[in-house]
N, C-alpha and C positions, 0 to 999 in steps of 0.2 A: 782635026780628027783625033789628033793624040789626045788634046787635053776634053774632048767627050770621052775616050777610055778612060783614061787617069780618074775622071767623075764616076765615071759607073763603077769602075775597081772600088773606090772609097766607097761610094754607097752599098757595094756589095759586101764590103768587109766590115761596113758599121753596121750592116744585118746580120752578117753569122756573129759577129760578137755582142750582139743584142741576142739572138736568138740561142746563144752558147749557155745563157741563163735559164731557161726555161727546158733543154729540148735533150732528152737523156734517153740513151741507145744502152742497154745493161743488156749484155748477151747471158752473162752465165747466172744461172737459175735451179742449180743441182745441191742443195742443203735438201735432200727430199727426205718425209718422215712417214714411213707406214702406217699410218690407224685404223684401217678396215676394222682389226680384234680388238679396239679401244672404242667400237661405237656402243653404245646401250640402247637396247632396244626399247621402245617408249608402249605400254599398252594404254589404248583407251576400253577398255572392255566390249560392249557392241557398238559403239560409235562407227557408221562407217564413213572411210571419207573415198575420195575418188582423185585422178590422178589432179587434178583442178585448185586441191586445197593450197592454202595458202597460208604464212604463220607470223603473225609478231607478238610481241610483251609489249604488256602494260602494265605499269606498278608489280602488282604481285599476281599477273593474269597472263595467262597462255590466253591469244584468242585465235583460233583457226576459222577462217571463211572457205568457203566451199559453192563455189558456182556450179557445182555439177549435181549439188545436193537438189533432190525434189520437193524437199519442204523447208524446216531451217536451215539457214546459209550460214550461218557463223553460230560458231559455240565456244564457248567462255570455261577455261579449267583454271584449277588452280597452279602456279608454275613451279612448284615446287614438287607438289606429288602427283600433278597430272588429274588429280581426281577432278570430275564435274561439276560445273557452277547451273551453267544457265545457255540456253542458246535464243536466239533469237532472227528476226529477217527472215520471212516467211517469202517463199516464190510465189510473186503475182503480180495481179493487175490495178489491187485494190490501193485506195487511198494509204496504207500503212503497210505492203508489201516491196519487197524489191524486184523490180522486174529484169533487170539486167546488170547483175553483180559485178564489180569491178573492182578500185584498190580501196583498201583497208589503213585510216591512219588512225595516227595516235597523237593521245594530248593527256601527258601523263600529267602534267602540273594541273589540268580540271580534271582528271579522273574522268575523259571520256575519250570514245573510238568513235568514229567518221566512217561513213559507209559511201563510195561511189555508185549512183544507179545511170549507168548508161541509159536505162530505158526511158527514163524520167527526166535527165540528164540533171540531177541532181546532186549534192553531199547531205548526207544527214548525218547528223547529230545523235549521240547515244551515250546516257552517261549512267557509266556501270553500276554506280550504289541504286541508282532509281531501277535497275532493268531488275537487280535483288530484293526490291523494294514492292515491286507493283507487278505482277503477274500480268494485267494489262496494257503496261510498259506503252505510248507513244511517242517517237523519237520527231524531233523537229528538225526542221530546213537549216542548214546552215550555209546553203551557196547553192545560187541555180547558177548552171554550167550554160555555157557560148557553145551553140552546136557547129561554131568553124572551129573555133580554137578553146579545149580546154582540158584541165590536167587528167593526165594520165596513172602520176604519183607522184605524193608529197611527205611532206614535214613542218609541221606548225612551227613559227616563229613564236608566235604569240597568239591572241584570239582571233585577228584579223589579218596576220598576214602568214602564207605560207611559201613554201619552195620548192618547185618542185619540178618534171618534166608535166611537156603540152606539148599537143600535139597538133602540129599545121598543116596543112593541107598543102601539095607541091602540085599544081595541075588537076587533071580529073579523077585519079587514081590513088598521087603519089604521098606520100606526107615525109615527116622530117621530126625527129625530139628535139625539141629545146629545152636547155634549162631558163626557168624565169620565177620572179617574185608574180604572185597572185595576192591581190586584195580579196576577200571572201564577203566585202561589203559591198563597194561599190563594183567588182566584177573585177576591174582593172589588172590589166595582166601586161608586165615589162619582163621582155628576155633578159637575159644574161648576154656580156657586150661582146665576150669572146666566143667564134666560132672555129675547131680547127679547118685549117684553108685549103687541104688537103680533099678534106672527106666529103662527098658531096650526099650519101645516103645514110644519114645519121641513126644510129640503133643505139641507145646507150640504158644502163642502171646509173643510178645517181644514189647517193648518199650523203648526208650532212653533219658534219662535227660543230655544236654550239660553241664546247669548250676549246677546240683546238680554232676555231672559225673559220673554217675550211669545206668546202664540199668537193667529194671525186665522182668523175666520169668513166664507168666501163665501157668500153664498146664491143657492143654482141657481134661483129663481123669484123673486127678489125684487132689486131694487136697491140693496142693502143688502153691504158691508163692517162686519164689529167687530172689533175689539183688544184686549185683555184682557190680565191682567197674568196672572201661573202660577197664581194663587190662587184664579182663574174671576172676578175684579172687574173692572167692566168698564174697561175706557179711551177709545173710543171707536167711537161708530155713527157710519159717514164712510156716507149717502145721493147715489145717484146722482139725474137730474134727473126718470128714471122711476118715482121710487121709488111704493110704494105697498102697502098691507097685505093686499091681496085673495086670499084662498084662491083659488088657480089655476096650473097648472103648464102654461098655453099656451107664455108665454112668456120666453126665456130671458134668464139674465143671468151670472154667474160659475158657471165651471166648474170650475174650480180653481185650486189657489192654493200658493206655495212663498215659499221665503224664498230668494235672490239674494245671500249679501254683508249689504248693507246696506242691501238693497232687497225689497218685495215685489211678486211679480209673481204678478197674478193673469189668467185667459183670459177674455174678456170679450164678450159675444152682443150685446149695447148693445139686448136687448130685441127679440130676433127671434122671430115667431111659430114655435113649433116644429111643430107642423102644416100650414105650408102650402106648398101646392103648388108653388111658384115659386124657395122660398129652401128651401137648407139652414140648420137653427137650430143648428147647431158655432157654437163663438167663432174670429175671425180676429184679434181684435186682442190686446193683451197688453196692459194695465196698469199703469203703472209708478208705485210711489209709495214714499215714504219709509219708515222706521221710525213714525216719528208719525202715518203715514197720509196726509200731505201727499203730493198728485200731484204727480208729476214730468212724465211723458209717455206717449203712446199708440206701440206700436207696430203698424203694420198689415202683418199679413201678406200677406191675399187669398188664405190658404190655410185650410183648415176643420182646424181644431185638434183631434184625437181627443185625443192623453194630452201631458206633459212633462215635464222634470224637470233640473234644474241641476247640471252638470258644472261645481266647486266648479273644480276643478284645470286647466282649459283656459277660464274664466271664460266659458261659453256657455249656450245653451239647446239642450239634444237633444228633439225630436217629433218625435211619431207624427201622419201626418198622413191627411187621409180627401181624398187628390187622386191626381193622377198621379204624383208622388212622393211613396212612402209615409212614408221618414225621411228627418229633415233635423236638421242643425244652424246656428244664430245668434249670433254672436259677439258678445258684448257691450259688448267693449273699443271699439268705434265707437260705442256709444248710450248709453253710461251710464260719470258721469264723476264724481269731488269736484264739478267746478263744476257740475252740475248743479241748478240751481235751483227752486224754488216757484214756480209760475205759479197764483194768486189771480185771481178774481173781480176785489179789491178788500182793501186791509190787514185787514176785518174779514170771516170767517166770519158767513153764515148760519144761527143755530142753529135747529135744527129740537125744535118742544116737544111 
């Protein structure tokens, strides 16, 4: 009997010391930085968009999508003055319509953006010089979609393979995100080999670093950031001070999440009931932390955060916002610097076992 404990102790202790690698409990979170009065309000002149829109760059392109819109779904600015290009993605039933708008990717090395049609269960193809080109513009197939399993949002590696969440099917009702590689030729879809073991109702944002080669995971109900290296191994579980494993989607927490440079900035709820009556549960704040997952600082809006997405090229952040002013931009050149520093608890991390 003794030498079964003595086993299990050792196994037990070559776990937490395995697990002392990856598993980071950061309670203090208070570098915070007001920017409400540092956002710039963005006009598009009569363009209107609805609470629905959605935003990223390309090259030197704003493109905003718009599910809620009645007739074109996405429209093309320039991202530097916002002024209009072109739109395109007409709602409908027809051969060259989108019937059921979904994510929006990008493939900045061919100069084109990817339109998901749930309806169709499609990806197309859309490449911006030809949409400037031909007023007739027809965008081609680039991946017919698995109606069990298929992505929900990605990022091109290359032509043919991308990264992204999918979406599985848990029972009759229930589903679940995975991250995974997608072949967009042959279909072929491989998850990512780490799941946390904890969570059994997965809601995440995903984002992907080529240069750092890295992707993170936010989770929309959980208190919970991970980091992982391209090969789905993990790197690290960075827990916030609400953390906790409870199947339940009251309350929020990461909303989304992008790569900055050399930073990752993810929207942040800090845990707001989303049903009640008093508060809107949107994230106001933005998160800022290192490559390593190390906090840097909090930024506060005091604006309710719908979508957003990093202008590489004017080193800002562009959102969509759910207030009186609907778009805005955040310059980041005043809040994020080399000297920016690590603010710790204390020299040693908390690990969480």
């Amino acid at each position: 009997m003794k030498n079964i404990v003595y086993l299990l102790l050792v196994v037990f202790c070559c776990s937490c010391a395995s697990d002392s690698n990856t598993e980071y409990h950061k309670q203090k979170r208070d570098n915070i930085v007001f920017v409400g009065d540092k956002l710039f309000e963005i006009d598009f002149d009569d363009i209107l968009f609805s609470q629905l829109a959605r935003l990223c760059v390309m090259n030197n392109y704003l493109v905003i999508s718009d599910a809620g819109s009645f007739d074109k779904q996405v429209n093309i600015f320039n991202v530097n003055d916002f002024s209009f290009l072109a739109n395109v993605a007409d709602r409908g039933q027809g051969p060259n319509d989108i019937t059921n708008l979904g994510f929006i990717g990008i493939n900045e090395k061919n100069n084109e953006f990817y339109i998901t049609d749930h309806g169709k269960q499609k990806i197309f193809c859309y490449k911006m010089d030809s949409i400037f080109d031909n007023p007739l513009y027809v965008p081609t197939v680039k991946m017919r979609m698995s109606e069990r399993q298929f992505p929900n949002s990605y990022q091109f590696i290359n032509d043919s393979l991308l990264i992204g969440l999918i979406i599985v099917p848990t029972g009759n009702s229930g589903y679940n995100h995975l991250v995974a590689t997608i072949n967009t030729i042959s279909g072929e879809i491989k998850p990512m080999r780490y799941d946390h073991p904890q969570i059994k109702k997965k809601r995440v944002s995903v984002a992907m670093s080529e240069k750092h080669n890295i992707y993170v995971e936010c989770y929309h109900y959980h208190d919970l950031m991970s980091i992982y290296n391209m090969d789905g191994s993990i790197k690290k579980n960075i827990y916030g001070k609400k953390w906790n494993s409870m199947v339940s989607n009251q309350y929020g927490y990461y909303s989304n999440v992008i790569f900055c440079g050399d930073y990752i900035v993810a929207s942040y709820a800090n845990g707001k009931d989303r049903y009640s009556n008093t508060e809107d549960g949107s994230p106001t704040q933005f998160l800022i932390f290192n490559i390593d997952g190390d906090y840097v600082k909090t930024l506060e809006t005091n604006q309710y955060i719908t979508d957003y997405c990093y202008d590489k090229f004017n080193n800002r952040i562009l959102m969509h916002l759910n207030s009186e002013i609907q778009f805005a931009f955040l310059n980041l050149n005043d809040f994020l610097s080399e000297n920016d520093i690590l603010e710790m608890d204390d020299d040693n991390p908390v690990f969480v076992l």
